[in-house]
C-alpha positions in Angstrom: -97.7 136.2 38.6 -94.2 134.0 37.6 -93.9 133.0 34.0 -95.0 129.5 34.6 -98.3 129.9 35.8 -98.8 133.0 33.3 -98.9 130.2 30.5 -101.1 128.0 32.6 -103.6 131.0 32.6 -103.1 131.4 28.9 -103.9 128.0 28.0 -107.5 128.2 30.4 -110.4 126.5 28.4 -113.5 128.7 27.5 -114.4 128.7 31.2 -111.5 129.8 32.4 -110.7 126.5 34.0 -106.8 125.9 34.1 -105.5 122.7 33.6 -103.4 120.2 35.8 -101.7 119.8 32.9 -100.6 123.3 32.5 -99.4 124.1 35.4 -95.4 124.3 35.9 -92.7 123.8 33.1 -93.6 122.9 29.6 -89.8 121.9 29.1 -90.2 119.8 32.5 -92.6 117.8 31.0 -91.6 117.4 27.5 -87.8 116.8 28.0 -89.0 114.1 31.0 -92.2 112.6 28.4 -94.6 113.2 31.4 -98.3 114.5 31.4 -97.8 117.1 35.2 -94.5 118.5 36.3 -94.8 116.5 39.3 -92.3 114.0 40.8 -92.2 111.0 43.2 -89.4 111.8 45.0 -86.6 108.9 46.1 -86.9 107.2 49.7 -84.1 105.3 51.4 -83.6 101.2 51.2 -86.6 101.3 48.1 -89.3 102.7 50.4 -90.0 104.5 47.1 -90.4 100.7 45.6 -90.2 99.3 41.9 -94.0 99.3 41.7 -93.8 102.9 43.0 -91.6 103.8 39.9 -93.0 101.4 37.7 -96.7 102.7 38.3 -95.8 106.1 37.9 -94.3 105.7 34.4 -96.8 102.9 33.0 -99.2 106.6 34.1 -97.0 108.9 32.3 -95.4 109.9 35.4 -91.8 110.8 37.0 -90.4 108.7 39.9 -86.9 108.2 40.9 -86.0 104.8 42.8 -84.9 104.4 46.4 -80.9 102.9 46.0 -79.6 104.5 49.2 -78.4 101.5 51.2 -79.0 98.8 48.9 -76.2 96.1 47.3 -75.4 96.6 43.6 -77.3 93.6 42.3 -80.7 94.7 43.7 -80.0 97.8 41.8 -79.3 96.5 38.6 -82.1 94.2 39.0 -84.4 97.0 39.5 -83.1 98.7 36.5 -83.9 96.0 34.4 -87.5 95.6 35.8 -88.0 99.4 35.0 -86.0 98.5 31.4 -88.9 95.7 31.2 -91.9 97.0 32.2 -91.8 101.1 31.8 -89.5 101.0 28.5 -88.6 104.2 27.4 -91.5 105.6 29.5 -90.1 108.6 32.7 -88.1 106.8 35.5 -84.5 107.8 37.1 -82.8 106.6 40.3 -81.4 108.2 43.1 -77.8 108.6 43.4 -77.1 109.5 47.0 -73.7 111.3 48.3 -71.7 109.1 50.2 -69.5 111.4 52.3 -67.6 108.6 54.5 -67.0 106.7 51.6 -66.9 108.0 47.9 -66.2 104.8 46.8 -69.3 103.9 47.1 -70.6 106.8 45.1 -68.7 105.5 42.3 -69.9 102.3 42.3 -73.1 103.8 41.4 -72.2 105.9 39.2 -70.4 102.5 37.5 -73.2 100.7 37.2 -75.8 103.9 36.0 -73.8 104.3 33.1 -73.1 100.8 32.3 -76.9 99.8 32.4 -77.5 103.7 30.7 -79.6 104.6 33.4 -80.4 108.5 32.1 -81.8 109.9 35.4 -81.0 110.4 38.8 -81.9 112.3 41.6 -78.8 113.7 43.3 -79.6 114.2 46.9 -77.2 115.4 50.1 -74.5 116.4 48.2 -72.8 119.6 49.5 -70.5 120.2 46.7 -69.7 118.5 43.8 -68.0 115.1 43.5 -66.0 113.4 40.8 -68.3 110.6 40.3 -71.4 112.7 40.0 -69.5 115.0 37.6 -68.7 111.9 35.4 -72.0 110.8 35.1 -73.4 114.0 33.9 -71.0 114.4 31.5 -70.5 110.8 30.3 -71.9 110.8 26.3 -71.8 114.3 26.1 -71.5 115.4 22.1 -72.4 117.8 19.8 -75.6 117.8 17.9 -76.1 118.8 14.6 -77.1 122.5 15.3 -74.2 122.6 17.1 -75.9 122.6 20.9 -74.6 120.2 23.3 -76.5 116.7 23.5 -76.5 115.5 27.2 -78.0 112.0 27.8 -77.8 111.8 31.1 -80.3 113.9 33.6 -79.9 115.3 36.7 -82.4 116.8 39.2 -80.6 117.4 42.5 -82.3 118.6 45.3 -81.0 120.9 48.0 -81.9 122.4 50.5 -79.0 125.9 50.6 -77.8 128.3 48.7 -74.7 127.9 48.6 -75.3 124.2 47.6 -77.6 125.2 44.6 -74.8 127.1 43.2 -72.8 124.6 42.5 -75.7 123.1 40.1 -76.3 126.6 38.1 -73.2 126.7 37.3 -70.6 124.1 34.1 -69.5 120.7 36.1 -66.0 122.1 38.1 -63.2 122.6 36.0 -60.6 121.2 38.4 -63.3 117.5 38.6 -63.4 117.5 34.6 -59.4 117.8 34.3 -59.4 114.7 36.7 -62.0 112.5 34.8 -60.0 113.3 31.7 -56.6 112.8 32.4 -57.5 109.2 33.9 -59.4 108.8 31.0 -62.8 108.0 32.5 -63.9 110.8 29.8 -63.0 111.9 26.4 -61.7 115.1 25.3 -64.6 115.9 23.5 -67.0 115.6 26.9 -64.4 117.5 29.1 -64.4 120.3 26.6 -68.5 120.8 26.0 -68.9 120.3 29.9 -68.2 124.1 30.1 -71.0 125.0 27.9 -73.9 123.1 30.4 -74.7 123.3 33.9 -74.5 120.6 36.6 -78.3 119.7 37.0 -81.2 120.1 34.4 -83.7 120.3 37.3 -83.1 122.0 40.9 -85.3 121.1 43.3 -86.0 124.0 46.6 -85.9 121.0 49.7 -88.1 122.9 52.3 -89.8 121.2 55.1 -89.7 117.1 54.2 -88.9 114.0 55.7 -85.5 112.5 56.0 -82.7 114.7 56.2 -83.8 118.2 56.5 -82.6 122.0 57.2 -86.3 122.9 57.9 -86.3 126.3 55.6 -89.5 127.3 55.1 -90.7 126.7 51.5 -92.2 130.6 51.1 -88.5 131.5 51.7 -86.3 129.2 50.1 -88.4 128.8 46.8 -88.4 131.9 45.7 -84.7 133.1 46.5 -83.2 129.9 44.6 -85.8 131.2 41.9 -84.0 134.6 42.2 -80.0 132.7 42.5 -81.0 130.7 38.9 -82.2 134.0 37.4 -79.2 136.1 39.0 -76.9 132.9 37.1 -78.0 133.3 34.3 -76.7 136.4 34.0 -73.2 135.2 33.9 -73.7 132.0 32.2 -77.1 131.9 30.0 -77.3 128.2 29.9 -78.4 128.0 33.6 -81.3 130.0 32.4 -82.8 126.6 31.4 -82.6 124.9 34.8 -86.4 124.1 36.2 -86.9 125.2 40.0 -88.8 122.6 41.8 -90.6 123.0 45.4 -90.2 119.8 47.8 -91.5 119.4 51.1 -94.5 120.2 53.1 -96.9 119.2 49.8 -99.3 117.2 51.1 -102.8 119.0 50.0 -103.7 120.9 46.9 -103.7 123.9 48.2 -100.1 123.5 49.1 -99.2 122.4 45.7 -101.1 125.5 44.3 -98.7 127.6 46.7 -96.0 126.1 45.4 -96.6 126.9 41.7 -97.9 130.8 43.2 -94.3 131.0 44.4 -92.6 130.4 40.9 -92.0 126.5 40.9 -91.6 124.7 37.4 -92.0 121.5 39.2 -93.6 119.8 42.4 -92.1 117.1 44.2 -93.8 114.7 47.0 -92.1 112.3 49.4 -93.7 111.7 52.7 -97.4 111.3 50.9 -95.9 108.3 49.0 -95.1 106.1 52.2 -98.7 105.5 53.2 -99.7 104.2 49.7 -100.0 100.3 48.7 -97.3 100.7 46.4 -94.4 101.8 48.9 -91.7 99.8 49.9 -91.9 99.7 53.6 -93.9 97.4 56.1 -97.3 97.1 56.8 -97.3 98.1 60.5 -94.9 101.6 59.2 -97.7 102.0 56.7 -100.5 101.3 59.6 -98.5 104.1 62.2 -98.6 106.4 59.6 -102.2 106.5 58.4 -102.8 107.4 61.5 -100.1 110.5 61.7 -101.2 114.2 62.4 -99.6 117.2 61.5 -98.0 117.3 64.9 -96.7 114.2 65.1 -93.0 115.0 63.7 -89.6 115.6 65.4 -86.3 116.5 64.4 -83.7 113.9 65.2 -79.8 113.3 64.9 -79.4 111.9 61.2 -77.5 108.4 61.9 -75.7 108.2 58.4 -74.0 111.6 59.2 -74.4 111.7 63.0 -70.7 112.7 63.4 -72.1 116.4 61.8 -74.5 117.1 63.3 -77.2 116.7 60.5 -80.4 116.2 61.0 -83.7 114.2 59.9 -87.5 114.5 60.4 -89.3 111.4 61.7 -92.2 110.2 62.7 -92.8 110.6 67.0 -96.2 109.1 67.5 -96.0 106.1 69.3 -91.9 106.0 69.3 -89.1 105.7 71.1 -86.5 106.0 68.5 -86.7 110.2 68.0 -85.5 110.6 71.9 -83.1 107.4 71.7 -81.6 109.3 68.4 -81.1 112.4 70.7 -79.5 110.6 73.2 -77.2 108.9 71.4 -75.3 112.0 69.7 -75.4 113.4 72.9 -73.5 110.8 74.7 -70.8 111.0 71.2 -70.7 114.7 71.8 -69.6 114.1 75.5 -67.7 111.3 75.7 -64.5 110.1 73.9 -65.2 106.5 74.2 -67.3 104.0 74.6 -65.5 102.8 77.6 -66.0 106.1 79.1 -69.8 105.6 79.7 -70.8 105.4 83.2 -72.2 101.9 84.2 -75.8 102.5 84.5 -75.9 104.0 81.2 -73.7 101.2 79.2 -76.3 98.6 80.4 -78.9 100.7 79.1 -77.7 101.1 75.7 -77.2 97.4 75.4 -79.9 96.3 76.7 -82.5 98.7 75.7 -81.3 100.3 72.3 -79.1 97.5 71.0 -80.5 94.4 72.8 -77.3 92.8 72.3 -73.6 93.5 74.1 -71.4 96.3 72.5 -68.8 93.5 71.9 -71.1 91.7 69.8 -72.4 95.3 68.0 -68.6 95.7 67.5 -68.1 92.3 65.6 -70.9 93.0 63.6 -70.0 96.5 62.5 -66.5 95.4 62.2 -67.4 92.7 59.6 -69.5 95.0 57.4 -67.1 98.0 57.5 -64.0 95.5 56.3 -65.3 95.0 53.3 -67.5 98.3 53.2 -65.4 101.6 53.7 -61.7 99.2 55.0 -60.5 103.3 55.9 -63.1 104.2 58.3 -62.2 100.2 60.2 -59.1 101.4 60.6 -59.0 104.9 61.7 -61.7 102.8 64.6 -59.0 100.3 65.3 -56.7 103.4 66.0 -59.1 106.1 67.6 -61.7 105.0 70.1 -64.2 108.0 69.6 -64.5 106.8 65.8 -65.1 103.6 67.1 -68.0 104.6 69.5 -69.4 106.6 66.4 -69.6 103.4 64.4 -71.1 101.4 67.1 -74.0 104.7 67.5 -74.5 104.1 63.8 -75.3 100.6 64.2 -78.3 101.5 66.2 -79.9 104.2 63.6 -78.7 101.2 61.1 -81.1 98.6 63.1 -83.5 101.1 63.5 -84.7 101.3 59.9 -84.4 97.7 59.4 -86.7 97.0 62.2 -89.1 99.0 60.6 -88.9 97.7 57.0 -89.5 94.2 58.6 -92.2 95.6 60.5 -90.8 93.9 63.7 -93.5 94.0 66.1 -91.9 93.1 69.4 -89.3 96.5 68.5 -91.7 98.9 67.2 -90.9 101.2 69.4 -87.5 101.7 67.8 -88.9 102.2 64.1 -87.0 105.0 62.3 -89.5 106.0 59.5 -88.3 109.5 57.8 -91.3 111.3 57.5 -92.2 115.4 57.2 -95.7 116.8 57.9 -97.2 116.8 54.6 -98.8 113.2 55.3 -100.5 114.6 58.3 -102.4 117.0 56.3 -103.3 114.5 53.4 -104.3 112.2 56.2 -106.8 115.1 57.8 -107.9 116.0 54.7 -108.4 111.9 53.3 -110.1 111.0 57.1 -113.7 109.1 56.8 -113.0 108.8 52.6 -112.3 105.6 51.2 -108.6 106.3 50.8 -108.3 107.1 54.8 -107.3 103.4 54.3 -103.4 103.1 52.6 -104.2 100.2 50.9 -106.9 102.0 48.7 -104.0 105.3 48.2 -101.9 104.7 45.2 -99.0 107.0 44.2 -99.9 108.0 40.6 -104.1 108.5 41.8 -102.5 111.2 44.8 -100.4 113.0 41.7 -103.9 113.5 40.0 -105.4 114.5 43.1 -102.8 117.2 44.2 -102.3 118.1 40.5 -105.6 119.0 39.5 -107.1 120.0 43.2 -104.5 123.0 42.4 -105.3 123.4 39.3 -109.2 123.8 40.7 -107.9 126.1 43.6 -106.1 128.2 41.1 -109.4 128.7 38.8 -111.4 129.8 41.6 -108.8 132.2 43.3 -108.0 133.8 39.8 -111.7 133.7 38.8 -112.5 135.6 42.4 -109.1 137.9 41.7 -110.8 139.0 38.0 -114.1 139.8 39.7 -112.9 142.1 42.1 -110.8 144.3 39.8 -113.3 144.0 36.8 -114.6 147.6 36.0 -117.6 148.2 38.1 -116.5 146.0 40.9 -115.3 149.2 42.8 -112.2 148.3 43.2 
């Protein structure tokens, strides 16, 4: 039995009943004010909305806002809804690696600290990056007792080992040295940056929606359990990070799993789109009621296509998933965009695009000038780039179409989605909440959180019974 669900079965009431509340990381919830150690994970463009976040924490619950994609302003006016209506209550933001374009990154990490934003979830980073490394250590000081006060939070969630190292381990030596020599630190935060680690919390990214490695949670869980306690070893501080499990949680009994396996936390995603409160369309929200377990494929991930990366989307009913495929395999192939054969140049415009390549090209062109001016101009010079940016466009107008809830292009809807909401949709057909307009993020927390909690009861109560004395065992 891990530690964490030890104490849960310590605290049990007179019956033996163990408590939603209970289960996972007592520090989790105290150092985050929550009641469960239970997340609402971030989703792309504000699909995980303001009222998503805003819910949550007006219930005494963690959620972390969708930024990726979105302009600065509707950022900081987000923040200052949250700053309004939740108060010092649990909310963060996501702060989403920007590979192509690490300006970007900053930018974010600009306007978290100047708005004192004091948690964010750091998602597809694959190693550490300067701004990421200023924000966490931004404020640092010492504290009376002479530990190291750290005001800013970060849970990052990964999906390899190699990657979760980075986040058990002090903030990179050679990043601090940077920060600190142009000043963007002070001497006294470069110096206790070696005495914390990276991340607070470290969340095990299994099988979800979005981007995705696919591990399988029963394997990945417990071995980044294993590399935090094997850290530790060498540097005691990364004792304290929380281990959280993400992705494939869309029923109790998967939660329950989860916390079996040794998480301190559990993080949803995909069983927050299909809820009133999400920030996607009506028609999205209407496909995916209606999504099964089976109803998933693995598709080139447009904002990295280039790599090779992947997401999980929703298939049912869709176009997009085999439009996704085809498109990295034609930037595999080819070298230019001018290299495509006839028939299948007319296709792409007319099909994919529904405009020329010329005209994708001026669009593109226009937002990358003022957007990432480097990655224009390596296009001007190299016509694969070029071809890759006009691809892009497609995944770009993809998601767009589906936040608008175009209906004459539904069939080219990208909506990131893992399998999890095909088994809360089996398990919620022919109740009330079948319907997503009567499924609300923070009542599906308290569902999955004490549905585990009941599952646990009964599976320790049956355990006790059989190796009581006289049960034969």
């Amino acid at each position: 039995m891990t530690t964490s669900l030890a104490r849960a079965v310590h605290t049990a009431d007179d019956q033996g009943r163990i408590r939603a509340e209970a289960l996972g990381s007592a520090a989790f919830r105290t150092e985050h004010n929550v009641r469960y150690a239970y997340v609402a994970g971030s989703m792309y463009k504000a699909v995980a909305s303001e009222e998503m976040v805003i819910r949550m924490g007006r219930a005494g619950l963690l959620a972390y806002f969708g930024t990726g994609g979105l302009r600065a302003d509707r950022v900081v006016d987000a923040i200052r809804r949250f700053q309004r209506e939740i108060g010092d209550g649990p909310y963060g933001l996501n702060l989403l690696a920007s590979h192509e374009n690490q300006a970007k990154e900053q930018e974010q990490v600009r306007l978290f600290l100047a708005h004192r934003v004091r948690r964010v979830e750091a998602a597809s980073f694959i190693v550490p990056t300067r701004p990421l490394v200023q924000y966490r250590i931004s404020g640092l000081r010492r504290a009376p007792d002479g530990s190291v006060h750290v005001p800013n939070r970060v849970m990052a969630k990964v999906s390899r080992p190699e990657v979760a190292r980075y986040f058990l381990e002090p903030p990179p030596r050679a990043l601090v040295g940077e920060l600190l020599a142009d000043g963007a630190v002070t001497a006294e935060e470069a110096a206790l940056a070696e005495r914390i680690t990276l991340a607070d919390d470290l969340c095990a990214e299994a099988d979800s929606g979005g981007h995705t490695d696919q591990r399988q949670l029963v394997v990945l869980l417990p071995d980044m359990v294993r590399q935090r306690d094997r850290a530790a070893r060498d540097f005691p501080p990364a004792a304290a990070v929380r281990v959280g499990a993400a992705g494939g949680l869309g029923v109790p009994e998967a939660v329950a799993a989860a916390f079996v396996l040794g998480a301190d936390f559990a993080l949803t995603g995909s069983v927050n789109q299909c809820t009133a409160e999400c920030g996607t369309s009506d028609r999205v929200k209407d496909m995916l009621q209606q999504a099964e377990v089976q109803d998933m494929a693995v598709v080139p991930a447009g904002d990295m296509l280039e790599t090779g990366a992947r997401a999980q989307v929703l298939r049912r009913g869709l176009f997009y998933p085999a439009r996704a495929n085809k498109l990295y395999e034609l930037y595999r192939r080819y070298d230019s965009i001018d290299d495509l054969d006839d028939h299948t140049a007319e296709q792409l415009q007319r099909r994919y695009f529904r405009r020329t390549f010329d005209q994708v090209w001026q669009e593109t062109r226009a937002y990358y000038a003022q957007a990432n001016p480097e990655s224009l101009a390596l296009a001007e010079r190299d016509p694969k780039h070029r071809m890759l940016l006009i691809f892009k466009a497609y995944f770009v107008q993809s998601i767009r179409l589906a936040m608008s809830g175009s209906e004459e292009n539904q069939v080219d809807y990208q909506i990131n989605c893992g399998p999890a909401l095909g088994a809360l949709n089996s398990r919620l057909r022919g109740t009330p909440r079948e319907d997503w307009r009567n499924r609300h993020v923070d009542e599906i927390a308290d569902w999955l959180m004490r549905g585990a909690a009941d599952i646990l009861t009964d599976r320790l109560a049956r355990l006790t019974a059989t190796t009581s004395p006289g049960s034969g065992m």
